[in-house]
PAZAPA-4460 file (N, C-alpha, C; in steps of 0.05 Angstrom, whole numbers, plus 32768, in hexadecimal, padded with zeros to 4 digits):
% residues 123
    n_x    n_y    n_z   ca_x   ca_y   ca_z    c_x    c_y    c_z   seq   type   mol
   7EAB   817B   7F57   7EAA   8161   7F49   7EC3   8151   7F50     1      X     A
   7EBC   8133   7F4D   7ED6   812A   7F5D   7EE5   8119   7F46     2      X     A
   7EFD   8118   7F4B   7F0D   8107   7F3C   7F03   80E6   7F2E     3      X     A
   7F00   80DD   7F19   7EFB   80C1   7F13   7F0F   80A9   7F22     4      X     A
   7F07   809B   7F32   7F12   8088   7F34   7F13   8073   7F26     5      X     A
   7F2D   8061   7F25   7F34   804A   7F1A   7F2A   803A   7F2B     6      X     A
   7F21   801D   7F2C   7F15   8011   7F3D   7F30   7FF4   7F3E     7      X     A
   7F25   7FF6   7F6C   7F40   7FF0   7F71   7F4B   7FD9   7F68     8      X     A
   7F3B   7FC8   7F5B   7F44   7FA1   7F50   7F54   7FB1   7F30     9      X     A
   7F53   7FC1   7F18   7F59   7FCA   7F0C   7F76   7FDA   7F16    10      X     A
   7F71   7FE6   7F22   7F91   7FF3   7F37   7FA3   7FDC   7F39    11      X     A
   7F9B   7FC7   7F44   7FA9   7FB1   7F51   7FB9   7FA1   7F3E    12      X     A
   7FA3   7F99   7F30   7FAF   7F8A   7F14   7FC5   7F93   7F09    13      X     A
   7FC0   7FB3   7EFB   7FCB   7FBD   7EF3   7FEE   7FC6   7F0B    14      X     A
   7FF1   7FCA   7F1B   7FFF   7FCE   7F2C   8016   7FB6   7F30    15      X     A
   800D   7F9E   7F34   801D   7F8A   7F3A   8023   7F88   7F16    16      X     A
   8017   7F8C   7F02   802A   7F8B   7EE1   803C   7F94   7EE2    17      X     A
   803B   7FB6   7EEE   8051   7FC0   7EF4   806F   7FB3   7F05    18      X     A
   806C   7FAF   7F17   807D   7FA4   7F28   8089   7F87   7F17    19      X     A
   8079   7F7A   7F0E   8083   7F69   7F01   8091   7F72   7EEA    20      X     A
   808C   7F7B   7ED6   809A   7F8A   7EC2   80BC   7F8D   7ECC    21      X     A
   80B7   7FA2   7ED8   80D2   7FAA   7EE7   80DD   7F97   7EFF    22      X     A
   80D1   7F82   7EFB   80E2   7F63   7F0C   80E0   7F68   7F28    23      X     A
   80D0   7F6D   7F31   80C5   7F6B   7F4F   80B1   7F59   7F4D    24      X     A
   80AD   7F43   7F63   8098   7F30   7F5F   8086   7F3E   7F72    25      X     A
   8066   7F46   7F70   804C   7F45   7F80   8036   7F32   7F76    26      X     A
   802B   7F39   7F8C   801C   7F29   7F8B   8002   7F32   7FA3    27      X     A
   7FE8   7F25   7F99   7FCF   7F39   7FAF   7FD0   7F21   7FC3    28      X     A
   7FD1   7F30   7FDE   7FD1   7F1E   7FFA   7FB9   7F1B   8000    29      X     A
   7FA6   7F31   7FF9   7F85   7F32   800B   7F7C   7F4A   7FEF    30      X     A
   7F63   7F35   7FE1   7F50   7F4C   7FCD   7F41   7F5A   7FE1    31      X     A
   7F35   7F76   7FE0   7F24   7F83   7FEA   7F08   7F87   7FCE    32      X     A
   7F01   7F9C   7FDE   7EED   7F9D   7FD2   7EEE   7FA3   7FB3    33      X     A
   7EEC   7F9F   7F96   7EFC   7FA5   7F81   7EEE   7FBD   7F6D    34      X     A
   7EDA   7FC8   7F7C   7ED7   7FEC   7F78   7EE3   7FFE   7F81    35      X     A
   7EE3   7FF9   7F9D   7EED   800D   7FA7   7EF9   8005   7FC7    36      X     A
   7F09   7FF4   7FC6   7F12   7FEF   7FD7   7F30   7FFD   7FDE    37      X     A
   7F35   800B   7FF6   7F50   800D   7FF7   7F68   7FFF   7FF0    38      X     A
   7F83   8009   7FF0   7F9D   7FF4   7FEC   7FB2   7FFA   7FFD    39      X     A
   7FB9   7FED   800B   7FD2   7FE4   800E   7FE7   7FD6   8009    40      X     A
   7FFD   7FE4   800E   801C   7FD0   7FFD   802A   7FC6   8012    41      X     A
   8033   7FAF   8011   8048   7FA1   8026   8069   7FA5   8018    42      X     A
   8076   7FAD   8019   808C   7FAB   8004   809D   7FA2   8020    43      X     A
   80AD   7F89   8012   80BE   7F72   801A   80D4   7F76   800C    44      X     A
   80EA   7F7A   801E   810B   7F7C   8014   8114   7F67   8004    45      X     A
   810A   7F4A   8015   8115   7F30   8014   8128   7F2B   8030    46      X     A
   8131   7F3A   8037   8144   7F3B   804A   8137   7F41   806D    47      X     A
   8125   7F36   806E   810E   7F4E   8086   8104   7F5F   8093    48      X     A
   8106   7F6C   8078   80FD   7F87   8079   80E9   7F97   8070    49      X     A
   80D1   7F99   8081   80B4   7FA2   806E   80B3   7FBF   806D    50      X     A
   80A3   7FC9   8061   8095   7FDD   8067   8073   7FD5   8059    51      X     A
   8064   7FEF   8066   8048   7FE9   805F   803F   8000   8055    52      X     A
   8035   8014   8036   802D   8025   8033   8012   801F   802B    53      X     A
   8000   8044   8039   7FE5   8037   802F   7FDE   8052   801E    54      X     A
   7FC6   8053   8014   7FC7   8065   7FFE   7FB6   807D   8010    55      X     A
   7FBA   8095   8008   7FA8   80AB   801A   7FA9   80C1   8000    56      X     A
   7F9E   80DA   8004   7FA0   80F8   8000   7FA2   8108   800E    57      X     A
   7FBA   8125   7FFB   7FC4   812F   8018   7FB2   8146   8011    58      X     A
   7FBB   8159   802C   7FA4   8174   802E   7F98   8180   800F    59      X     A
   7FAB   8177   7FFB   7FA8   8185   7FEC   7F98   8178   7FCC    60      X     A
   7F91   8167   7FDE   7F77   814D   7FCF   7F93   813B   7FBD    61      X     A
   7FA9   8143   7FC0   7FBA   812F   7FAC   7FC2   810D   7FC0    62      X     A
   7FC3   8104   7FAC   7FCB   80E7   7FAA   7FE5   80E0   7FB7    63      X     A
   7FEB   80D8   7FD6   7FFF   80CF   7FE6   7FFB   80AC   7FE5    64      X     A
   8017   80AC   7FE9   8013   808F   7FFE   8026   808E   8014    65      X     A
   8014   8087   8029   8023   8094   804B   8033   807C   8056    66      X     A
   804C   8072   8065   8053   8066   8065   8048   8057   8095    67      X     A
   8032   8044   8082   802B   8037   80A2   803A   8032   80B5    68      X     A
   8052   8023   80B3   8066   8017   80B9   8078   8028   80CB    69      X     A
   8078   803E   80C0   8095   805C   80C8   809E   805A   80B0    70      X     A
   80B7   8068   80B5   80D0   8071   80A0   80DB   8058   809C    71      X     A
   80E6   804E   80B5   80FC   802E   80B6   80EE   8017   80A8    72      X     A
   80F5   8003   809D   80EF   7FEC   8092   80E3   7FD8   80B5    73      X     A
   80D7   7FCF   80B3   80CE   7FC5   80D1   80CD   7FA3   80CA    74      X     A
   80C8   7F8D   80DE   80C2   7F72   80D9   80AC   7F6F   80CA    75      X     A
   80AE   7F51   80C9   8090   7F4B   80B7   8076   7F4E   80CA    76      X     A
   807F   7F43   80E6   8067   7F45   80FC   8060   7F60   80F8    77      X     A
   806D   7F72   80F2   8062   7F92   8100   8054   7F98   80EF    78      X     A
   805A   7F8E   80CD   8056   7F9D   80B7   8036   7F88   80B8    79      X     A
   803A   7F75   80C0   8018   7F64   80C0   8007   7F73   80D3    80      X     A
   8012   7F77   80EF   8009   7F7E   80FE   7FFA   7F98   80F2    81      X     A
   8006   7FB1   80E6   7FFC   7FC7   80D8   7FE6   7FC3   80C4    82      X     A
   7FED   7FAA   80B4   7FD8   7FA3   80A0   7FC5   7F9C   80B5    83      X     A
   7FBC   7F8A   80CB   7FA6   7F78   80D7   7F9C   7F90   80E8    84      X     A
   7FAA   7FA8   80E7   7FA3   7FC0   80F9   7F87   7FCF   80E5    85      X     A
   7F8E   7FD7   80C6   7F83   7FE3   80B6   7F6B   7FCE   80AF    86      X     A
   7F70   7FB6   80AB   7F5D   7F9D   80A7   7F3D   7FA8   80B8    87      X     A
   7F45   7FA4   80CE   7F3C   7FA6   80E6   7F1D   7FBF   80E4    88      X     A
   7F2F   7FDE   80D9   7F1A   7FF1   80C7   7F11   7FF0   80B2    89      X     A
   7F1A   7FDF   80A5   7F14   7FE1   8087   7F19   7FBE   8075    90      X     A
   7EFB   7FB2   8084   7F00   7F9E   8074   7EFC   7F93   8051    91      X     A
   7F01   7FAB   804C   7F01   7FA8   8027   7F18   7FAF   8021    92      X     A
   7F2B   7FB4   802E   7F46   7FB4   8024   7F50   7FA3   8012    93      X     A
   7F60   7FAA   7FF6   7F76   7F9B   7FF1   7F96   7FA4   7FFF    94      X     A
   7F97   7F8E   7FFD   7FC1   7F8A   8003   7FD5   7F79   7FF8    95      X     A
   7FE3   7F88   7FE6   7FF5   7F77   7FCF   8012   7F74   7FE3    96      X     A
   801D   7F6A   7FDC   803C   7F63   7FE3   8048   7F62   7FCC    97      X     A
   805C   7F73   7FD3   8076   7F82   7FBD   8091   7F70   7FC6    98      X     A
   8097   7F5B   7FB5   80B6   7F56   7FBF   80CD   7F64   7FB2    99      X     A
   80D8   7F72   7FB8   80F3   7F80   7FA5   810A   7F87   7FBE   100      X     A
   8120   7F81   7FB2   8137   7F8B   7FC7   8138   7FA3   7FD2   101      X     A
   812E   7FB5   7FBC   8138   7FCC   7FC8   811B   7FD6   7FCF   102      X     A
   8106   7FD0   7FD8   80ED   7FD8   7FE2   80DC   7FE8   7FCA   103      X     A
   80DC   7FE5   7FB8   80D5   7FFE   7FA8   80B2   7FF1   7FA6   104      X     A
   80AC   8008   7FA8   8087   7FFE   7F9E   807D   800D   7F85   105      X     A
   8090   801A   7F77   8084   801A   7F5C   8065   802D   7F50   106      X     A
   8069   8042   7F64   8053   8054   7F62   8060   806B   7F52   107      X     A
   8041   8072   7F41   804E   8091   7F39   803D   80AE   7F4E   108      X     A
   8037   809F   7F65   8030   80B3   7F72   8048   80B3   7F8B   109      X     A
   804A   80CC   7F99   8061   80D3   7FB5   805E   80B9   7FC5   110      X     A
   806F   80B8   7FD2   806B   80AA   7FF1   8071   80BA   8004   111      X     A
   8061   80C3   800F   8067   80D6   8028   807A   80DC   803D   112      X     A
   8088   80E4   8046   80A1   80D9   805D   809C   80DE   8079   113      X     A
   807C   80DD   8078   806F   80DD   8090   8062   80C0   8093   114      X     A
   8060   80AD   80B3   804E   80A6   80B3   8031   80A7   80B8   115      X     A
   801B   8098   80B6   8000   809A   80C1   8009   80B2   80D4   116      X     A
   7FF2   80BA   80E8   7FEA   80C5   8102   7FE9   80AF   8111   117      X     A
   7FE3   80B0   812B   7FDE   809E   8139   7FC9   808C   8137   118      X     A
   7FAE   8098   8135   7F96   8098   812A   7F95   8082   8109   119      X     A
   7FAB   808A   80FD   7FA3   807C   80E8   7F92   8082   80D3   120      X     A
   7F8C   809D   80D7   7F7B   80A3   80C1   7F84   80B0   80A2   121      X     A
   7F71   80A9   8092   7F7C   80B0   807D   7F5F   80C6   806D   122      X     A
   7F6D   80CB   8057   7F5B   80E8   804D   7F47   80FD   805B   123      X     A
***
């Protein structure tokens, strides 16, 4: 039997309250599909510095978010480029943008310190 999902426009909403709360401005760049659409996060330094996490599960059916981007904070082109890459498979995607100095995205799940595969696949 599988886990209940929250459905993803409910995630989103709720997600960017968060970030606001705690004084990070987001905001949604592109709605996806709002059952069950994937997410991705843009988180913006201010300073030009992105990264792009997207949400996965690891071997062990738990709740990651893998960092698209790499480890390093990358430009805005690269971090779009990554988003227009995932777009590309998956056009029900959402993608919020996180502005905070210090990059934080405000999950209570891991972020992985791995990136994607090459491949790009997730679960």
């Amino acid at each position: 039997m599988s886990e209940p999902r929250l459905k993803s426009e409910i995630w989103v909403k709720a997600h960017i309250r968060i970030c606001m709360v705690a004084g990070a401005y987001a905001v949604v760049v592109r709605k996806g599909d709002p059952d069950a659409g994937d997410i991705l996060l843009k988180l913006n330094d201010l300073a030009g510095g992105f990264e792009v996490l997207a949400r996965a599960t690891d071997a062990k059916g738990a709740r990651v978010w893998l960092r698209v981007t790499g480890p390093a904070p990358v430009k805005e082109a690269d971090a779009e480029a990554a988003i227009a890459r995932r777009l590309s498979r998956d056009p029900d995607l959402w993608v919020i943008e996180i502005e905070d100095r210090a990059r934080r995205a405000f999950l209570g799940d891991p972020i992985a310190d791995t990136s994607l595969p090459p491949g790009g696949a997730l679960r």
